[in-house]
C-alpha distance (Angstrom), angle and dihedral (degrees) to the residues before:
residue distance angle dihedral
X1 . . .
X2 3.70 . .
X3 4.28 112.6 .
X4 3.95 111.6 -143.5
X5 4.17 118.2 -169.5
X6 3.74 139.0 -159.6
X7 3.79 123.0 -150.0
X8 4.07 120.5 -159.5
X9 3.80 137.2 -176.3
X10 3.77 117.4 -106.1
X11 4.11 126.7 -168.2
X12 3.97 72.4 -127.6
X13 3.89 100.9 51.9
X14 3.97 133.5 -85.0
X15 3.74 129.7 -33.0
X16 3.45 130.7 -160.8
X17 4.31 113.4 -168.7
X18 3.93 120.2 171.3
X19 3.96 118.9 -122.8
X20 3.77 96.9 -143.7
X21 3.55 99.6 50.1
X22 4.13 114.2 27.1
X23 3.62 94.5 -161.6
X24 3.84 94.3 72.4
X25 3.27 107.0 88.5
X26 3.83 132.2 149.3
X27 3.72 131.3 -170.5
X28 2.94 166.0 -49.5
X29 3.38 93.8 -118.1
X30 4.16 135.9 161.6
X31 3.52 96.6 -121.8
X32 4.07 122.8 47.3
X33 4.35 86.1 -148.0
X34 3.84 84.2 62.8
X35 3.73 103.9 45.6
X36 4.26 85.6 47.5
X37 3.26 90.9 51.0
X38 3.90 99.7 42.6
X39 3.70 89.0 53.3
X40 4.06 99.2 52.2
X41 3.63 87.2 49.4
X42 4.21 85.5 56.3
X43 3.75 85.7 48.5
X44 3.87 98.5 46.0
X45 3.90 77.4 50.0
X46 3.82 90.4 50.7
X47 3.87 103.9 48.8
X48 4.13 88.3 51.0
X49 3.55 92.1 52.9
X50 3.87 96.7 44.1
X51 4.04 91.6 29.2
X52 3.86 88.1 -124.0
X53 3.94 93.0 -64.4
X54 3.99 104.5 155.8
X55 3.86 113.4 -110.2
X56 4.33 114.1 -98.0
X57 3.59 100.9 -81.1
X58 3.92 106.5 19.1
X59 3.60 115.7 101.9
X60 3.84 107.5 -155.1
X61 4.20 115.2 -108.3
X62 4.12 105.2 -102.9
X63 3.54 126.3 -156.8
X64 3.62 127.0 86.3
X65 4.01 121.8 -36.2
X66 4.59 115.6 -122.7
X67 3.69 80.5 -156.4
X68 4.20 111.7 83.1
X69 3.52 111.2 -125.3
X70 4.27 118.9 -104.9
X71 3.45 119.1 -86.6
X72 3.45 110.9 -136.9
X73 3.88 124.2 -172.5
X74 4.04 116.4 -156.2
X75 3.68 109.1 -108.6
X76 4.11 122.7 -100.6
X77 3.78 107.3 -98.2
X78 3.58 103.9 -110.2
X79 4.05 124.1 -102.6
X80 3.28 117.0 -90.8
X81 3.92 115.6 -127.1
X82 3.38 114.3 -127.5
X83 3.89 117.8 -131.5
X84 3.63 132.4 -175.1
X85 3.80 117.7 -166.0
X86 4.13 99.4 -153.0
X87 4.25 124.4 -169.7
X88 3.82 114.0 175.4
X89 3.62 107.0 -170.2
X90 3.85 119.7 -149.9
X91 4.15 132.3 -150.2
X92 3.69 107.8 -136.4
X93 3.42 96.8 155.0
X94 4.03 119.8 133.7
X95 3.78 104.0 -75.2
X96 3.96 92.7 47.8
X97 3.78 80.7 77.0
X98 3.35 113.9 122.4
X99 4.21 96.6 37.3
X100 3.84 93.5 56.5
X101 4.15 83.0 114.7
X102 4.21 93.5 45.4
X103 3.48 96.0 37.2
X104 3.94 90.7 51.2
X105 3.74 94.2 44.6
X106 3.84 89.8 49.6
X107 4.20 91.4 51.1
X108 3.85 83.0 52.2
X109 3.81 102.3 43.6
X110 4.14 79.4 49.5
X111 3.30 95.8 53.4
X112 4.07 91.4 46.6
X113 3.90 84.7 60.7
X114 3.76 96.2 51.9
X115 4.10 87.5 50.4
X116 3.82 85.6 51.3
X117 3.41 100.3 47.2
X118 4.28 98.3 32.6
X119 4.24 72.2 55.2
X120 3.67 93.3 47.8
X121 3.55 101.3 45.1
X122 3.88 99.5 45.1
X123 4.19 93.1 -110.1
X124 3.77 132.5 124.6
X125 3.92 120.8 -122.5
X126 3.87 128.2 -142.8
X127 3.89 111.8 -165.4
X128 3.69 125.1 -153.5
X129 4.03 120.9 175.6
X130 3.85 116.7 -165.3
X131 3.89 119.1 -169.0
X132 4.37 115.3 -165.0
X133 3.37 133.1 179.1
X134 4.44 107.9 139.6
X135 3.70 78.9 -41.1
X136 3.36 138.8 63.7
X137 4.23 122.7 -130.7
X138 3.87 125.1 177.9
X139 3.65 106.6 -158.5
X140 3.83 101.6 165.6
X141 3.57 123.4 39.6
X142 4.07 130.7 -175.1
X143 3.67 89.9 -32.8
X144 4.19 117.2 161.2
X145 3.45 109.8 -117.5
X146 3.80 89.4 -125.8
X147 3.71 97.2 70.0
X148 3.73 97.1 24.5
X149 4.09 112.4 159.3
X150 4.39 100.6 -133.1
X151 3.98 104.9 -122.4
X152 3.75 104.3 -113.5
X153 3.86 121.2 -142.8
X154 3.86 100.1 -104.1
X155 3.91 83.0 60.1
X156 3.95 90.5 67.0
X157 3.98 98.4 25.8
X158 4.14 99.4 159.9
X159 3.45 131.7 -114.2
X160 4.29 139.5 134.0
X161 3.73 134.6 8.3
X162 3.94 137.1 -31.9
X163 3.44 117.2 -94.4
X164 3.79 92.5 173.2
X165 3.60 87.6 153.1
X166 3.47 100.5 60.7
X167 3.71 97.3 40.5
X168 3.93 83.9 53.6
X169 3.54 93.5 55.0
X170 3.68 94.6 42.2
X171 3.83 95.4 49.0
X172 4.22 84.0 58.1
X173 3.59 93.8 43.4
X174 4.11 90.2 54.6
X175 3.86 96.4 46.9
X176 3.85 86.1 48.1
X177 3.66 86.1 60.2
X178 3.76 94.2 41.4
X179 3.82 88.9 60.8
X180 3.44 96.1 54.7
X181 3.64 96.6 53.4
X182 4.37 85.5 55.4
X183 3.20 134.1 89.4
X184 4.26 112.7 -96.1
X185 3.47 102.6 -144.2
X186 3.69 88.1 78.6
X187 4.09 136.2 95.8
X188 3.30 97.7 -113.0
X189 4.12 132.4 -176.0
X190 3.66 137.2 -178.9
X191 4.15 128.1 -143.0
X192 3.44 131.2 175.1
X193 3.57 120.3 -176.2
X194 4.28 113.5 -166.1
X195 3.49 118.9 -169.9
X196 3.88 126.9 -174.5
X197 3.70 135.0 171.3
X198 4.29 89.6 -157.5
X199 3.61 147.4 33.6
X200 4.04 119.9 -79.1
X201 3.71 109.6 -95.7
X202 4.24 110.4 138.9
X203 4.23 103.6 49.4
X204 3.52 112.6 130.4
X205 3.90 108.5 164.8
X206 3.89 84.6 44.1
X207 4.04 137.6 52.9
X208 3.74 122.0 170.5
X209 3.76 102.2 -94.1
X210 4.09 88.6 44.2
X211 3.77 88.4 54.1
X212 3.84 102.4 43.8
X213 4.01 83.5 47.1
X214 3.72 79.1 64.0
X215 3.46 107.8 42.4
X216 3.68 91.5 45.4
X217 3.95 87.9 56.4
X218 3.27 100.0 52.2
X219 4.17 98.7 45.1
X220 3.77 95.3 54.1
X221 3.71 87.1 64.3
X222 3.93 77.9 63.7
X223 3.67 98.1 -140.4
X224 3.96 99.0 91.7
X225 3.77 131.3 85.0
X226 3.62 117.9 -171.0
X227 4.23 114.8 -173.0
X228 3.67 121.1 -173.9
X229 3.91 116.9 -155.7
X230 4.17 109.2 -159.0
X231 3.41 128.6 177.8
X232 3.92 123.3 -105.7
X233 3.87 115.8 -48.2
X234 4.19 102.6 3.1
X235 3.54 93.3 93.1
X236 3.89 90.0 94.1
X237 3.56 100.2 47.4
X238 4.06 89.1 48.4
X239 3.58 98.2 55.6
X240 3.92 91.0 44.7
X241 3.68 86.4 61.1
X242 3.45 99.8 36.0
X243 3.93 93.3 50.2
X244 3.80 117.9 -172.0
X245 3.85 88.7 29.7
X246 3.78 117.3 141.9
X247 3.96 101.3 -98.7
X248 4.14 82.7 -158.6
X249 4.12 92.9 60.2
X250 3.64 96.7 59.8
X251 3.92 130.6 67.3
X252 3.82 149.5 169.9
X253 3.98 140.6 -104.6
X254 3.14 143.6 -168.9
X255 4.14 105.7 -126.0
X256 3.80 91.6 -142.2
X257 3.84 126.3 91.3
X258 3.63 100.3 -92.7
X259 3.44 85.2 51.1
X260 3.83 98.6 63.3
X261 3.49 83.4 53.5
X262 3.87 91.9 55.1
X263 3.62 93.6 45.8
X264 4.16 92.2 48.2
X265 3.63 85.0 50.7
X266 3.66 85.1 50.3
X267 4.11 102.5 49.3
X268 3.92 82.0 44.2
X269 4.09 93.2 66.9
X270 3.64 94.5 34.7
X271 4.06 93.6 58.7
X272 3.36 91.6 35.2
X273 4.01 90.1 64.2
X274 3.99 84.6 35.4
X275 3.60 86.8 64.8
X276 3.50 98.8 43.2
X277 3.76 96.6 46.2
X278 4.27 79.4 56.1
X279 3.33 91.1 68.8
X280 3.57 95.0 53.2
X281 3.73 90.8 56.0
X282 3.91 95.9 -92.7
X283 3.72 115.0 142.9
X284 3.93 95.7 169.1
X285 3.66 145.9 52.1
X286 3.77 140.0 -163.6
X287 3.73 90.9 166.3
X288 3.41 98.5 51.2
X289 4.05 92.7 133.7
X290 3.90 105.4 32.5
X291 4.12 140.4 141.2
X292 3.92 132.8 -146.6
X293 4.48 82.5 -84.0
X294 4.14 83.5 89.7
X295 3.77 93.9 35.0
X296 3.75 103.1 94.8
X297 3.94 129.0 -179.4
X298 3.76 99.5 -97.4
X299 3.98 82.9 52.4
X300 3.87 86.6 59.0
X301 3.76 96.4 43.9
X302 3.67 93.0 46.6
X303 3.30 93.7 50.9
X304 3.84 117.0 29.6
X305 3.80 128.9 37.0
X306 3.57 124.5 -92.7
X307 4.25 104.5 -117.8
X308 3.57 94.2 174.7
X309 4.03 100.4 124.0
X310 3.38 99.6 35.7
X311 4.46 102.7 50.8
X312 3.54 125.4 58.9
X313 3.84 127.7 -134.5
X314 4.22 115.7 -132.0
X315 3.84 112.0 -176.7
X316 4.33 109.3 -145.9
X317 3.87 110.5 -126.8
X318 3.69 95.3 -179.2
X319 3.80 147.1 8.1
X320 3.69 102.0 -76.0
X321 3.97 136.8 151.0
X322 4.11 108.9 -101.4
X323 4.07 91.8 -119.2
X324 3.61 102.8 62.5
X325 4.04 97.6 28.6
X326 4.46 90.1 56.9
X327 4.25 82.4 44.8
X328 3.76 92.7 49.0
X329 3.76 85.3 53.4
X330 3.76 108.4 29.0
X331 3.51 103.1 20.4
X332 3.72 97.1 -124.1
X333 3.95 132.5 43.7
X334 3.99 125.8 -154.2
X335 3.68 116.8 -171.3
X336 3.77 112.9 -116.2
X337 3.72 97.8 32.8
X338 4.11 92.1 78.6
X339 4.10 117.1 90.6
X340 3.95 112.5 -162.4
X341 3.74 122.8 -151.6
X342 4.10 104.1 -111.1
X343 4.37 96.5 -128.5
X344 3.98 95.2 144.8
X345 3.85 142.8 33.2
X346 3.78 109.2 -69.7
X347 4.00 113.1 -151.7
X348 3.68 95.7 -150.3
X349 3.67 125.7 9.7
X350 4.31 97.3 -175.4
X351 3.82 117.7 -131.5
X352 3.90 89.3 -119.1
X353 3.82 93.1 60.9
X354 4.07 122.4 109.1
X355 3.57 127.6 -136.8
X356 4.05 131.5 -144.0
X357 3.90 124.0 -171.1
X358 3.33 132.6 -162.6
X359 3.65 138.7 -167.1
X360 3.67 116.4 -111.2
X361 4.16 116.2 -107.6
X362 4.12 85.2 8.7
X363 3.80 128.2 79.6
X364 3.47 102.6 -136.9
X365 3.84 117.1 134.8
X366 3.55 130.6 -153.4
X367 3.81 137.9 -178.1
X368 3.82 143.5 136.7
X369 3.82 140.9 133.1
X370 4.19 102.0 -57.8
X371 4.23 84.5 46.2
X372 4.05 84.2 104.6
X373 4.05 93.7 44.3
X374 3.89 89.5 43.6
X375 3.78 92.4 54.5
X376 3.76 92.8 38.9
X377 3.83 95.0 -118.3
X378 3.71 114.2 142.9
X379 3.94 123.6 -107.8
X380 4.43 88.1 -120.1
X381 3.45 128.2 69.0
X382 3.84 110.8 -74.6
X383 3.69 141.2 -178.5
X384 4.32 100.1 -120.3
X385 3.63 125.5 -173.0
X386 4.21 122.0 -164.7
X387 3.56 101.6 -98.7
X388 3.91 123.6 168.5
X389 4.04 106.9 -32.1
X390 3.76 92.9 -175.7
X391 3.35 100.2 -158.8
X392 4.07 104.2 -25.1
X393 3.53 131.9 86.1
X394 3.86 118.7 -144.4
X395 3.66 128.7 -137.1
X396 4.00 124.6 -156.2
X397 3.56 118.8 -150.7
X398 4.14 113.6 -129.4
X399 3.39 141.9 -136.6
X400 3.64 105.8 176.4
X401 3.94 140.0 94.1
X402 3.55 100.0 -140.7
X403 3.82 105.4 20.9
X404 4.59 98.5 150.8
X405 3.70 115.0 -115.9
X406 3.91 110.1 -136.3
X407 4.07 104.0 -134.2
X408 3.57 120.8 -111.9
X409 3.87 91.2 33.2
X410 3.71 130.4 102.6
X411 3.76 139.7 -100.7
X412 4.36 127.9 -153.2
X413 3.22 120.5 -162.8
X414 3.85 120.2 -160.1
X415 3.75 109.9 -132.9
X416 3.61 103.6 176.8
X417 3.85 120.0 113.9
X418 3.72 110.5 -88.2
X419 3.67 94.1 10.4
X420 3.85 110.0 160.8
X421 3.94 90.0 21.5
X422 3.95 95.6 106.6
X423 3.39 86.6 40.5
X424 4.06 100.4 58.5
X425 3.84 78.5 38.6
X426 4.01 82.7 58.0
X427 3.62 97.6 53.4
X428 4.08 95.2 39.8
X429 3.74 88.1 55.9
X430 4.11 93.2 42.2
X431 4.11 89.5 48.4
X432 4.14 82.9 49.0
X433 3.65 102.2 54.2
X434 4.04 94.2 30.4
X435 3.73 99.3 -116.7
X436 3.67 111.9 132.2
């Protein structure tokens, strides 16, 4: 409904009335401008209230309109927020005694990484914890990863079988549940992380068959992603009774100490390339634990960018500091520019560092942004140990002045203009704000 006014002069001043609807009327005021003005303002007012419905008795003026109608555009679907329903599921039965403390510190540190990166990568968390020996004890339920309470040791205090089975079952039961109590127009996954130090020999809800029935249930919906740590050698005998399993979700450990550590390491890269796949729309995995051996060459080229022409290859004759061995060859050196060959465990490898690979026996280079995700190295700093390259060598951009070169290994050198800048830039800004 269109409004239309009339404005007379008063001994008093102006006044401004509306001829559709008689009880707008503004005035008298000094100056005609502000009486028109008042009034619209009473009719804007009007036509909200009454949701431009005509008055009784006033039959709207037809005829075609000199004011061109409103465009209106359709509004932008809104974003979806992305949701990932976690339950790591912990052994505590009798012989985990003696790591309680290392194998609760690891679940912790692990579940520091998936704040980080669910923070990182714009997505929202759900934590689960599961504790199993014969029985079966959830100690964490739904909680967001920002405000997660750690599990303390007397939470998981050993004792009795494995029923690894059971806990398995029970950990995709509960995040079942968990989705139905959320919201649906989210992008929701589901991953379940089990890890044992023995064979299965206590379930009672749960047999083999029962469980893969399960499990193969809930991954055709292609939102799950269920990851089975064993210990050292049983990773043959599970996937022969768990046939059709994906040979890429399930890994070994050593049960010792340093292999907690190893296997935290391990859960770090693997949700740190869950979480990155997210963003891409991913909201499955059946490479969740993987190495360079499935990484071929067209992976690389799709994914990386092909630095061939622009770095140069030096091969290390001897045990030398990285300083004088580039100016021997180059005449200068310029910290940031220089990619080591990763041969040995590397303390601290800092979020802010690049990564090259190269194909063994050809001297091809390749690097870019997504080098990290394709590798499955987290975006933070990390502790990262050589494990099984496949075919690929990696390179680890430096920093340092006298880093050693290990002889026989390999040196590239960044020669593009400004290369190492953002780097230095990198480490300025860590030192700043304390992170590294």
């Amino acid at each position: 409904m269109k409004l239309t006014y009339k404005t007379k002069k008063t001994s008093r001043g102006y006044i401004t009335t509306c001829n559709e609807v008689p009880s707008i009327k503004y005035g008298p005021k000094e100056l005609k401008e502000t009486a028109q003005s008042g009034a619209r303002r009473a009719g804007k007012k009007w036509l909200l209230e009454n949701k431009g419905q005509a008055p009784g008795g006033f039959t709207p003026p037809t005829g075609p309109s000199k004011v061109a109608p409103a465009k209106f555009l359709a509004p932008a679907a809104p974003k979806r927020e992305k949701v990932n329903h976690i339950c790591l599921v912990i052994d505590r039965s009798g012989s985990m005694s003696g790591l309680t403390d290392s194998s609760v510190k690891a679940l912790n540190a692990n579940v520091e990484t998936i704040r980080q990166q669910s923070r990182l990568n714009g997505q929202k968390s759900l934590i689960s914890v599961i504790s199993f020996d014969d029985r079966i004890n959830v100690i964490r339920r739904g909680q967001n990863a920002e405000i997660f309470d750690p599990v303390r040791p007397f939470e998981v205090s050993p004792g009795g079988g494995t029923s690894l089975y059971d806990a398995t079952g029970e950990a995709i039961n509960l995040l079942q549940r968990e989705a139905l109590s959320y919201p649906g127009n989210v992008d929701v996954s589901f991953l379940v992380i089990s890890i044992t130090d023995g064979e299965e020999n206590q379930s009672r809800k749960f047999n083999s068959l029962t469980l893969k029935n399960l499990i193969d249930n809930v991954v055709k919906t292609d939102l799950w992603t269920i990851s089975f740590l064993l210990p050292q050698g049983k990773k043959s005998a599970f996937l022969s009774m768990f046939r059709g399993f994906p040979a890429g979700n399930v890994a070994e450990w050593e049960v010792s100490e340093r292999g907690i550590q190893e296997y935290q390491v391990k859960n770090a890269q693997a949700f740190s390339s869950y979480a990155v796949n997210r963003t891409k729309g991913v909201t499955s995995s059946t490479a969740f634990y993987t190495d360079l051996t499935g990484v071929t060459a067209k992976d690389i080229k799709k994914n990386l960018d092909d630095l061939s022409g622009q770095v140069r290859i030096l091969q290390v004759d001897r045990e030398i500091e990285i300083k004088p061995f580039v100016e021997s060859k180059l005449g200068t050196y310029t910290p940031g520019t220089c990619y080591y060959q990763l041969t040995k465990d590397e303390k601290k490898i800092q979020g802010y560092k690049q990564l090259f690979v190269m194909e063994k026996g050809k001297k091809t280079v390749f690097g870019g942004d997504d080098a990290r995700s394709v590798l499955g190295i987290p975006a933070g700093t990390l502790r990262v140990k050589p494990g099984n390259h496949g075919n690929f060598d990696i390179f680890v951009q430096s920093n340092s002045l006298n880093r050693k070169l290990v002889r026989g290994t390999s040196l590239i050198v960044d020669l593009r203009v400004g290369a190492g800048a953002l780097q230095r830039a990198a480490v300025v800004a860590s030192q700043q704000n304390k992170t590294y």
